[in-house]
N, C-alpha and C positions, 0 to 999 in steps of 0.2 A: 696423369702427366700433362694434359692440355689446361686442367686449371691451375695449375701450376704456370703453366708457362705465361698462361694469361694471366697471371698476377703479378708476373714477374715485367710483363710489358708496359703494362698499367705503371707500376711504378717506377721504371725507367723513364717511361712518356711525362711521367703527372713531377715526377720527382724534383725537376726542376723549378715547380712554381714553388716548394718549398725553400728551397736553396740549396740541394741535396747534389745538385749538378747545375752545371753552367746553362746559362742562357746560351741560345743563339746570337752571335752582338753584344757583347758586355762590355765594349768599350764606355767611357763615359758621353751622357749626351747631350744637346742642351735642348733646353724646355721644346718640348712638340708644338710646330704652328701647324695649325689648320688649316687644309687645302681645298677648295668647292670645284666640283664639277657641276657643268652644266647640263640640263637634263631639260629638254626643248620640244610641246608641244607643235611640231609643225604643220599645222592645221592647214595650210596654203600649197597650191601646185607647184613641184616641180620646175625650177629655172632660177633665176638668179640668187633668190633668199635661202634658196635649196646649196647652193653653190657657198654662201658665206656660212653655212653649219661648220666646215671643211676644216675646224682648226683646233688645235691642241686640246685647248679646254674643253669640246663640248665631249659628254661622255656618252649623252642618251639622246635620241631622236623620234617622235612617232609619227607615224606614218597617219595618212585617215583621209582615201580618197572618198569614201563615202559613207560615215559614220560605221566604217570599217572594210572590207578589202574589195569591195563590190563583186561585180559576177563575172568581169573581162577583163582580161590582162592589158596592162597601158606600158608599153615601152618606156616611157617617160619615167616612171615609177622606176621600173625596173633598174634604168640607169644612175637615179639622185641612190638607189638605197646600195648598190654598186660603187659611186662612188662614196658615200658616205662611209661603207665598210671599209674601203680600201683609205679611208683618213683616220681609221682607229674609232670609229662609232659603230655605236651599239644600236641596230636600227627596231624599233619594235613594233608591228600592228596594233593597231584601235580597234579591239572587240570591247562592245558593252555588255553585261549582263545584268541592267534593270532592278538592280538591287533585289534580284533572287524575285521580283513581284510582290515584294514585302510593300513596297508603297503605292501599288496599282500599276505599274509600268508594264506591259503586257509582251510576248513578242509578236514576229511578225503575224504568228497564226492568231495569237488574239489570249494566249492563255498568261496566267500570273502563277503557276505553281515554281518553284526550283525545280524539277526537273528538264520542266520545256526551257527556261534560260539556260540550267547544264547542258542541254542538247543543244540548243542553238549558240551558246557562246565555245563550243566544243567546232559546232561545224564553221564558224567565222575563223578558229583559228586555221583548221584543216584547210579552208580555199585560201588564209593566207600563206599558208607553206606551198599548197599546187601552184598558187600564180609565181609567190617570191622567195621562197624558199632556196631557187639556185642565184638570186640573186643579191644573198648579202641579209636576207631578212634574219635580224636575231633574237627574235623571242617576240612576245604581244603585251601589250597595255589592257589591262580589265579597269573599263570605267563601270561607274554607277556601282561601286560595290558598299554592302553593309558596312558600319561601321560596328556594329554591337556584334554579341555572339548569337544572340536569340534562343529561342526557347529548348532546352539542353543542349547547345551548340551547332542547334542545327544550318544557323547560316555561317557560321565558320568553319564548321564542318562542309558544307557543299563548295565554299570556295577553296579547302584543303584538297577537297576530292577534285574539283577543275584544275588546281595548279600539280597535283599530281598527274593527273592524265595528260597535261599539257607536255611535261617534261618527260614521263613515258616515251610517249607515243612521237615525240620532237624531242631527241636528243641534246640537251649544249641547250634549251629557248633558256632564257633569261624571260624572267616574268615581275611583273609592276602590278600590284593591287591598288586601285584610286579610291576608298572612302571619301577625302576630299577632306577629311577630319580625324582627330585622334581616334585610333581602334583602341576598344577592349582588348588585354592583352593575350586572348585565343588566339588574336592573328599572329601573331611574332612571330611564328614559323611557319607563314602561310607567303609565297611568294619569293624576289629577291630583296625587292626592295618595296614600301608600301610609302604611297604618299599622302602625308599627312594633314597638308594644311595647302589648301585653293581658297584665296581669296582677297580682299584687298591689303594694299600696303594700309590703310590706318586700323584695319582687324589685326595685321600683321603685327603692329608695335606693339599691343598688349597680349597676344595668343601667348601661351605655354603649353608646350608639348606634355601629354600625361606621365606622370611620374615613372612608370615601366620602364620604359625609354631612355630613361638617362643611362651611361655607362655605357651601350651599345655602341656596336659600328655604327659611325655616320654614314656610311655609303649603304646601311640600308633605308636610310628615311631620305621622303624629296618634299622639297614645299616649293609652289608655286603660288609667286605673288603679282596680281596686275591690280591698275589703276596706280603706277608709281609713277607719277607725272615729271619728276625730275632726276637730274644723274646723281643728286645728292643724295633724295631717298632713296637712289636704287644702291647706291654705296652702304645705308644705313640699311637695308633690308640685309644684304649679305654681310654685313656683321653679323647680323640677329640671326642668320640662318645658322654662323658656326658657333655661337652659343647655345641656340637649340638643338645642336647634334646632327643637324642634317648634312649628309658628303652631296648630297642634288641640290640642283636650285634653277629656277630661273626666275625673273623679274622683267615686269616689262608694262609701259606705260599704256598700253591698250587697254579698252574696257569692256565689259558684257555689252550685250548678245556673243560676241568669241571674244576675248583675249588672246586667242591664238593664232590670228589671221595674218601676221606679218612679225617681221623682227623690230624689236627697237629702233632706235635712232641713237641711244646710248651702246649699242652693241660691243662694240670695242674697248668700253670703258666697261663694262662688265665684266666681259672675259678678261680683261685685265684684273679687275679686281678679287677675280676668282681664284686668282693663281696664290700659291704660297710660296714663301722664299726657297723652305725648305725641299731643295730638288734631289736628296739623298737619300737614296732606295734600302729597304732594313736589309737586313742581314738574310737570308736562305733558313727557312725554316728544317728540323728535319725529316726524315724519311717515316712517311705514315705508316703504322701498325695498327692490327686487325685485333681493335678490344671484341668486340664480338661479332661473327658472321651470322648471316642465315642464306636462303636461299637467294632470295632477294634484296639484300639490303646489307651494307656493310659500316658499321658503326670503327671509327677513326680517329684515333692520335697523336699526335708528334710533339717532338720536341717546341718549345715558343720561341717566336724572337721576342728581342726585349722591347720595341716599341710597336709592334704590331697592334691595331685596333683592330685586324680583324684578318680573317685567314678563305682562301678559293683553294677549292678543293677539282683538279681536274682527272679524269678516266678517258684514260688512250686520246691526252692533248685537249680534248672536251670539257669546259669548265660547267660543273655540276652542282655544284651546292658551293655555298658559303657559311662562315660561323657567325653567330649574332652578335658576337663580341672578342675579346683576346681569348676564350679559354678554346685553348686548341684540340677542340675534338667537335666531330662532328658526323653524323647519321646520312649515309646515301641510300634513298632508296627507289623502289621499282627498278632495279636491275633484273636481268637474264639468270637465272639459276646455273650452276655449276661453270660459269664462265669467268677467265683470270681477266681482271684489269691492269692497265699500267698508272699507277697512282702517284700523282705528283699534289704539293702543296705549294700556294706561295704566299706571302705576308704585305701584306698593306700597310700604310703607317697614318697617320694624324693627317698628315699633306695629300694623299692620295697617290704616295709615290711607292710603287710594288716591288717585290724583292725579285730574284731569278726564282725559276724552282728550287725544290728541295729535288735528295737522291729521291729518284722513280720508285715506288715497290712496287711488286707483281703478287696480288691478291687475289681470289678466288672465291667467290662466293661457294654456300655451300649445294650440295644434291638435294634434290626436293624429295618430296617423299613415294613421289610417282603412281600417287591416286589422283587423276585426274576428276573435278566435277562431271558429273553426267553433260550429256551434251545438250540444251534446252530444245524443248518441242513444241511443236506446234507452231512455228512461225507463220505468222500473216501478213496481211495488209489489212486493217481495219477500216481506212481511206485511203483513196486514189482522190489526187486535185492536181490541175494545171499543172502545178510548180511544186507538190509535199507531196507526201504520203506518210502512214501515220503505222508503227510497227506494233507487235505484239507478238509475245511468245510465254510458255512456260517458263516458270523460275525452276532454276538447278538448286540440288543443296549441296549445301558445302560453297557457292559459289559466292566470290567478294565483290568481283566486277563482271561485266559484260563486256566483249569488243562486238562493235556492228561495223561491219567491211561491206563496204558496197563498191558494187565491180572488182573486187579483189585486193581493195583497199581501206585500211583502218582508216574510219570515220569518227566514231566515238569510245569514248571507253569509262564506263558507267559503272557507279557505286548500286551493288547487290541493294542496300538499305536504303534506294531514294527509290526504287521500285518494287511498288505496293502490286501482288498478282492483277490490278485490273489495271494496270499502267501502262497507256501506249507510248511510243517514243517516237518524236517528231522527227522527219528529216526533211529540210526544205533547202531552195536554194538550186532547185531543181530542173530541168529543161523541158518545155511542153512536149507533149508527144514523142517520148523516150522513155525507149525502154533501159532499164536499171537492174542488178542481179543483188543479191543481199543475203548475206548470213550473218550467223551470227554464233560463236565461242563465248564458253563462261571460264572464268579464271579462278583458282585459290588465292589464299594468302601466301602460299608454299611456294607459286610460280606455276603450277601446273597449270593445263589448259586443256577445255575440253576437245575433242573434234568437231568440226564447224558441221552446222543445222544443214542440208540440204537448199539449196540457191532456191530463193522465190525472186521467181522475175516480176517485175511490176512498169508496167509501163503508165506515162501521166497522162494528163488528158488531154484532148486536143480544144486551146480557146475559142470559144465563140463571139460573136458578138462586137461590140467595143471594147476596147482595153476598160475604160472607165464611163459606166453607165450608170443610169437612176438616179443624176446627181438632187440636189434639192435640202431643202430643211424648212425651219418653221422659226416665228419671232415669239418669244414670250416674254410678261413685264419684265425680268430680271435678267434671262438670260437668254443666248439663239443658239440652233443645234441646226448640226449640218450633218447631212448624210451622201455617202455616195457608194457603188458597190467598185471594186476595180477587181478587173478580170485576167488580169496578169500580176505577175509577182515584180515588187516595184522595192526600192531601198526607202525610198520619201513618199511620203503622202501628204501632200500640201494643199490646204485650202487657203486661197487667197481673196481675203473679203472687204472690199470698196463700199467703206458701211456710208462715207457721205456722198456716192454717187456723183467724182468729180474724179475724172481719167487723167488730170493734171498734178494730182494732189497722189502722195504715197511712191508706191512701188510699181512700175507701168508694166504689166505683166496682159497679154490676150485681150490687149482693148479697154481694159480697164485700170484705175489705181488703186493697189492693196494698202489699204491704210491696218490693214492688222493678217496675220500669216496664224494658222496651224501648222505645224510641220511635225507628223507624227505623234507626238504625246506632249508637244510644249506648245504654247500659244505665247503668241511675240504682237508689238505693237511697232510700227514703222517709226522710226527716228532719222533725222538728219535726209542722205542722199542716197540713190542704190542703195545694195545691197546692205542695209542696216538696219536691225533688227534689236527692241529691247523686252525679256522676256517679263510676260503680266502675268503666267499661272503656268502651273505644271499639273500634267495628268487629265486634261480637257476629253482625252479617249472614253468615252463611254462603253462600246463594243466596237470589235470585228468578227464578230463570228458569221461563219457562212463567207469574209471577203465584204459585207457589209460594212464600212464603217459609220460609226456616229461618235461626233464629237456634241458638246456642249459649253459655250463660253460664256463668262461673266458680261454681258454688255446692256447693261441695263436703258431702256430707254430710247433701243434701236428702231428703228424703222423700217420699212423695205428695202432691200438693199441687195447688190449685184457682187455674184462670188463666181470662181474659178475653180475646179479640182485641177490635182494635177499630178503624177505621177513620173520618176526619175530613178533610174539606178534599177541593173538587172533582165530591166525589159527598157526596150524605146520607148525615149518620155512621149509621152502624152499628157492633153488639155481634154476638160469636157467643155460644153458648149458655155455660155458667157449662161446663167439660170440668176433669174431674182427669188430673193427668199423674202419672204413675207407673213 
């Protein structure tokens, strides 16, 4: 009787794309103009430029007080991402995940595997819901991510498995994947929206987005374009945006080292230009049906409207997923096993103008099977440091994921398949000389969950010493390497190197002038005034392991010369002493 009925849904839902039944909106229409939202790296503090986001057009805003949410709450934030909610924006964190370590980009502990970036771009999201979570924050930005699938899918696979954990574990987060470039089309259904094109307005006139792509919603693609020196190019840029399919965009005439350190000067003439005529909302799509359940995940159809590019999918008011294009069905998953939702749809159109809902249904997931995975054993500490500690435990079978709750709160929530039995799992981010409680539950596919491991307290260690000691390095014909060790856990690690030995000249930082900056894993060369930085190499890191760092830079033909370490974000910045390298 139930396949029955579900074929009979199927083709009440689907019937209409034949013509078998009416459209939702079948009046006649006239041709769809295309409507741009703005979608706005705001790379800059809180106050005035924060205050002109506040308006109609913009759709998306990122947050990124310290190449992601730092370690202490700033009232300031709290309030731009507050009001930014309450102007109809979508506010999102800046976590990086290092392109999985596929290109050398290390984290903070020093490692390059995918799992240390799942863990760490799992706990940047985590402290951005603790700090802003009541205030308006709506999902996270993933920079640095692959563009390729990689080798059997395994970096599109690990970024499916982050943006599922994300929207788990964070209910309603809207999620942004940044390659910065066209993706292989594994990612399609990785994230809400993926951005596809960072770079200049004259790369921008000839890019073409990859063929996958076309026919899709616009409002899942964003491209951002800087170095657009005038309001003409930036008018010509958003042409090319709504021929290339993208519903995001921003433009803007600033250039590298950021692009994203202020608004235009064309601002209002953008948002102007963004806007479409067409301010007529589609038609009410209809009331969603249950093509197939499981315990976890409810697969979803309705009736179409007739101009809709694309359809939002909400559960109890919570917008959860969206369709990649007009065919109105769509897959929710990581839901609560045996629990009803209340399921509404509603319909987007060409302009960006959304319908009401459709009629609510009240859907159910189904019962699990009630074999829960064993509960993992052997939980430890393999490492106690300052600021990390480093987990380990048995793997369960049967088990798909992991949750690690630390203090009685879900922290990460980890793919069974990225954890090979010798695999520790970082957690850093952590406070000296604190103690910390932690278990850990394994999960099915089914929804079951094991009983949690017995609490291992661990407390961190207490620092010694200077924040930042041993500074120094060495000149060689081609290249100079700087070493330092830092003894607290820091967001930035900056060396600042005065290679012509003139405190006039550069960036005036501790007595000296930086004519050239490391800052973490990029090496920049000073241009113009203040703070202005234009990038010579990526990947200068050599190691951190042990809190050692060594970097290595291209400078051929150096001499003795006067550097600064320096450390910000996390802990109290710190200087180490003025040290010549030679």
């Amino acid at each position: 009787m139930f396949l029955r009925r579900l074929a009979a849904a199927v083709v009440l839902v689907f019937g209409s794309l034949t013509g078998s039944l009416p459209l939702a909106g079948t009046a006649a229409a006239s041709t769809p103009q295309a409507g741009l939202s703005l979608a706005v790296p705001a790379y800059f503090y809180p106050g005035e430029l924060w205050r002109q986001l506040a308006e109609p057009g913009v759709g998306i805003v990122v947050a990124n007080p310290f190449s992601g949410p730092g370690k202490d709450f700033d009232p300031n934030y709290a309030q731009a991402l507050s009001e930014a909610r309450a102007a109809g924006i979508t506010v999102l964190g800046y976590v990086a995940t290092g392109y999985l370590g596929s290109t050398g980009r290390a984290t903070r502990l020093g490692e390059t595997t995918p799992l240390a970036w799942l863990a760490q771009a799992q706990q940047e999201v985590a402290r951005w819901y603790e700090l802003y979570g009541a205030y308006g924050l709506g999902g996270v930005f993933l920079d640095e991510v692959q563009n390729v699938c990689g080798p059997s899918n395994s970096y599109s696979g690990t970024y499916r498995a982050l943006d599922q954990s994300i929207k788990s574990l964070h209910r309603g987060a809207f999620t942004v994947i940044n390659p910065g470039i066209g993706t292989e089309e594994c990612y399609a259904d990785i994230a809400d929206v993926s951005l596809t094109f960072e770079g200049t307005y004259e790369t921008y006139r000839s890019w073409q987005p990859p063929a996958w792509q076309r026919g899709r919603d616009p409002r899942r693609f964003w491209h951002l374009v800087h170095a657009t020196a005038t309001e003409e190019q930036m008018a010509d840029a958003m042409r090319l945006a709504k021929e290339r399919g993208a519903g995001y965009v921003y433009v803007t005439p600033d250039v590298l080292a950021n692009p994203w350190d202020t608004l235009p000067s064309y601002w209002q003439a953008e948002l102007a230009a963004a806007k479409a005529r067409d301010t007529a909302a589609p038609a009410r799509p209809g009331a969603a049906v249950a093509v197939e359940r499981t315990p976890t995940a409810l697969s979803l159809a309705w009736r179409p409207t007739l101009d809709a590019v694309g359809y939002d999918v909400y559960l109890d008011g919570l917008r959860v997923a969206g369709t990649a294009g007009r065919v109105p069905a769509v897959t929710v998953r990581n839901l609560e096993p045996r629990t009803r939702y209340a399921v509404t749809v509603k319909a987007r159109d060409l302009a960006g103008n959304v319908s009401a809902a459709g009629t609510p249904a009240s859907i159910e997931t189904r019962r699990p099977d009630r074999s829960p995975p064993a509960t993992p054993a052997g939980l430890r500490a393999d490492q106690v440091k300052v600021a990390s500690v480093r987990l380990a435990w048995e793997r369960s079978a049967g088990a798909a994921w992991y949750d690690v709750l630390m203090d009685g709160r879900r922290l990460l929530r980890l793919p069974a398949g990225l954890l090979p039995g010798d695999a520790t799992v970082p957690v850093t981010g952590l406070t000296p000389a604190t103690s910390y409680a932690f278990t850990v539950t394994a999960r099915d596919d089914g929804g079951n969950v094991s009983a949690p491991t017995p609490a291992l307290s661990v407390t961190t260690t207490v620092p010694s010493g200077d924040p930042i000691s041993e500074p120094g390095g060495s000149v060689a014909a081609d290249s100079v390497t700087y070493q330092t060790r830092y003894n607290l856990p820091f967001d930035f690690h900056h060396v600042y190197i005065d290679l012509d030995d003139d405190p006039a000249t550069g960036f005036a930082v501790a007595g000296i002038g930086a004519d050239y900056l490391i800052e973490n894993s990029w090496f920049y060369r000073h241009a113009g005034e203040g703070w202005n930085w234009t990038p010579v190499d990526a990947n200068p890191l050599v190691s951190s392991a042990d809190d050692l760092f060594v970097w290595r830079v291209p400078l051929a033909g150096a001499g003795p010369h006067k550097v600064v370490f320096h450390g910000s974000g996390s802990s109290p910045e710190s200087y180490s002493p003025v040290v010549t390298v030679s």
